[in-house]
Each structure stands twice: as C-alpha cells, then as structure tokens.
C-alpha positions as a printed Julia matrix, in Angstrom:
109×3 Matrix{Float64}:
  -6.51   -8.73   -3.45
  -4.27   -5.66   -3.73
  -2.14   -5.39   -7.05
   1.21   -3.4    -7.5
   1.95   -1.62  -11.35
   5.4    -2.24  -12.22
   6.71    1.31  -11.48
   5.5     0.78   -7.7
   6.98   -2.72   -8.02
  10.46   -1.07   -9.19
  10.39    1.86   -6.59
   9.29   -0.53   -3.33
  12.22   -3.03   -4.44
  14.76    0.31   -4.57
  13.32    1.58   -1.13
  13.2    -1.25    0.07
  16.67   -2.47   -0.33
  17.95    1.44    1.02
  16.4     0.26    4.33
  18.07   -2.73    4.47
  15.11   -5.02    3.55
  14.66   -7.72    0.95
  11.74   -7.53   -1.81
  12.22  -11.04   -2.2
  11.77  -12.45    1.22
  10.41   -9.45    3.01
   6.95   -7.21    3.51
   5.25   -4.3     2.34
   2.58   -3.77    4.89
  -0.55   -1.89    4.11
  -3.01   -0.84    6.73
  -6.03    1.69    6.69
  -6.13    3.5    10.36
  -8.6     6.63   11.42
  -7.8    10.14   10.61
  -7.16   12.11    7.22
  -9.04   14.61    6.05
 -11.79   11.99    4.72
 -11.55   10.0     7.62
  -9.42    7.48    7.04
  -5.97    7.29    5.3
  -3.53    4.85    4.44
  -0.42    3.38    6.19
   2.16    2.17    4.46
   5.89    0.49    6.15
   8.04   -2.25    5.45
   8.18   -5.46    7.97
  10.42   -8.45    7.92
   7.53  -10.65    9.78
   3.39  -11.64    9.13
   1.64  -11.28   11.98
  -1.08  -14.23   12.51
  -3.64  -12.06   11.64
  -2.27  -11.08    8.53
  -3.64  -11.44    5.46
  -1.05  -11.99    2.71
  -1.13  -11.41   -1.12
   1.71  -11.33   -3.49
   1.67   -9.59   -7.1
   4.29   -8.56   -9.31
   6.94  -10.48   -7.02
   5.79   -7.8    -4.22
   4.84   -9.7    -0.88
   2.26   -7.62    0.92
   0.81   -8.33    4.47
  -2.61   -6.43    5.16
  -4.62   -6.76    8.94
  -7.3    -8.47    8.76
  -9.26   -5.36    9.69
  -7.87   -3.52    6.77
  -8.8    -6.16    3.77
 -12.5    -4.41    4.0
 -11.04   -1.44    2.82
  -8.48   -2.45    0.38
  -9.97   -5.35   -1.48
  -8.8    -4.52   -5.48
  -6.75   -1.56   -4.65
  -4.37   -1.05   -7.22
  -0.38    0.49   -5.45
   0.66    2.88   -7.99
   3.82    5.1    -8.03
   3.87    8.09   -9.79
   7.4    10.05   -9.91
   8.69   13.31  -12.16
   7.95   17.19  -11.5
   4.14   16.6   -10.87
   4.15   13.51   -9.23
   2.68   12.35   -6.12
   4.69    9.44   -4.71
   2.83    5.92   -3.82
  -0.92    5.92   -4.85
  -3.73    4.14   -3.76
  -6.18    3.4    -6.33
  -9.18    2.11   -4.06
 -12.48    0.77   -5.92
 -14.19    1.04   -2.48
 -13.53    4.91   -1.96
 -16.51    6.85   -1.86
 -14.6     9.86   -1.56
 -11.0    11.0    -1.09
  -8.98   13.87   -0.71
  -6.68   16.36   -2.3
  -3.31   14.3    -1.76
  -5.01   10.59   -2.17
  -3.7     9.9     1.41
  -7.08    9.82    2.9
 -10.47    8.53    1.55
 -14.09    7.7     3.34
 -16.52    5.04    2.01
C-alpha cells in the first residue's frame, strides 16, 4: 500500500490538471528503476491507462498504478510534498530503505 499526505494529494491534483490529466479518473504512476546514487531511485509520471501488470491502490482520492516489480520496494511508502524556501518537492518516505541519499531521490535496501 502506498499512502499520499494531503499536501501531495493537493499538489498532484494541481499538476496534474496543468498537464491536461484528471485526478479523478486518471494515474499517478510510481516505479523504482536502477541507478541513483544508492542504487536505485524513484520514478514518478502521470498515465491515463493500468497496464495488466499493474498493481493499483487509491488513498486520499489519489489513484496510483505501481509494476508489479516495484510493490517490493514501495510497500507503506508514504508520497509527501514538501514546498516553501527549503523544500524539496515530492518525497518518498520508504519503510523498506536501508539507506538513501542526499536529495531522497535514490535509496538501497
């Protein structure tokens, strides 16, 4: 299961709707891949399909479509957004990360 906070929630529905995609009936698609400076980081898109071999949750009215390959990784990440002067942009907050880096873009287990 991956959870969104509310000020993710509020600033995937705003990007999402500049890009000419619906919160309500479309995807946020999470995927780990290879590469990072921990070894593996974090994609991140919009899609307006599910693959078959997607997994889907949905939390906080976000619907989010994960590879089956990916759930591993993510199972109870938390999608956080953190704005203002110091912040960082969309977070992952991973339970399963043994290790990650500097930015939070990567992480190893």
């Amino acid at each position: 299961m991956i959870k969104v906070s509310e000020n993710a929630k509020k600033r995937i529905s705003l990007l999402m709707n500049d890009e000419g995609y619906d919160a309500t009936t479309d995807y946020v698609r999470v995927g780990v891949k290879s590469g990072g400076c921990s070894g593996l980081s974090y994609e991140l898109k919009f899609d307006k399909a599910k693959a078959d071999n997607d997994k889907l949750f949905e939390d906080n009215e976000i619907k989010i479509v994960v590879d089956k390959k990916s759930v591993l990784y993510l199972a109870g990440t938390i999608l956080e957004y953190s704005g203002g002067l110091n912040g960082k942009g969309f977070v992952f907050n991973n339970p399963n990360a043994q290790r990650t880096c500097g930015c939070g873009e990567s992480f190893s287990l």
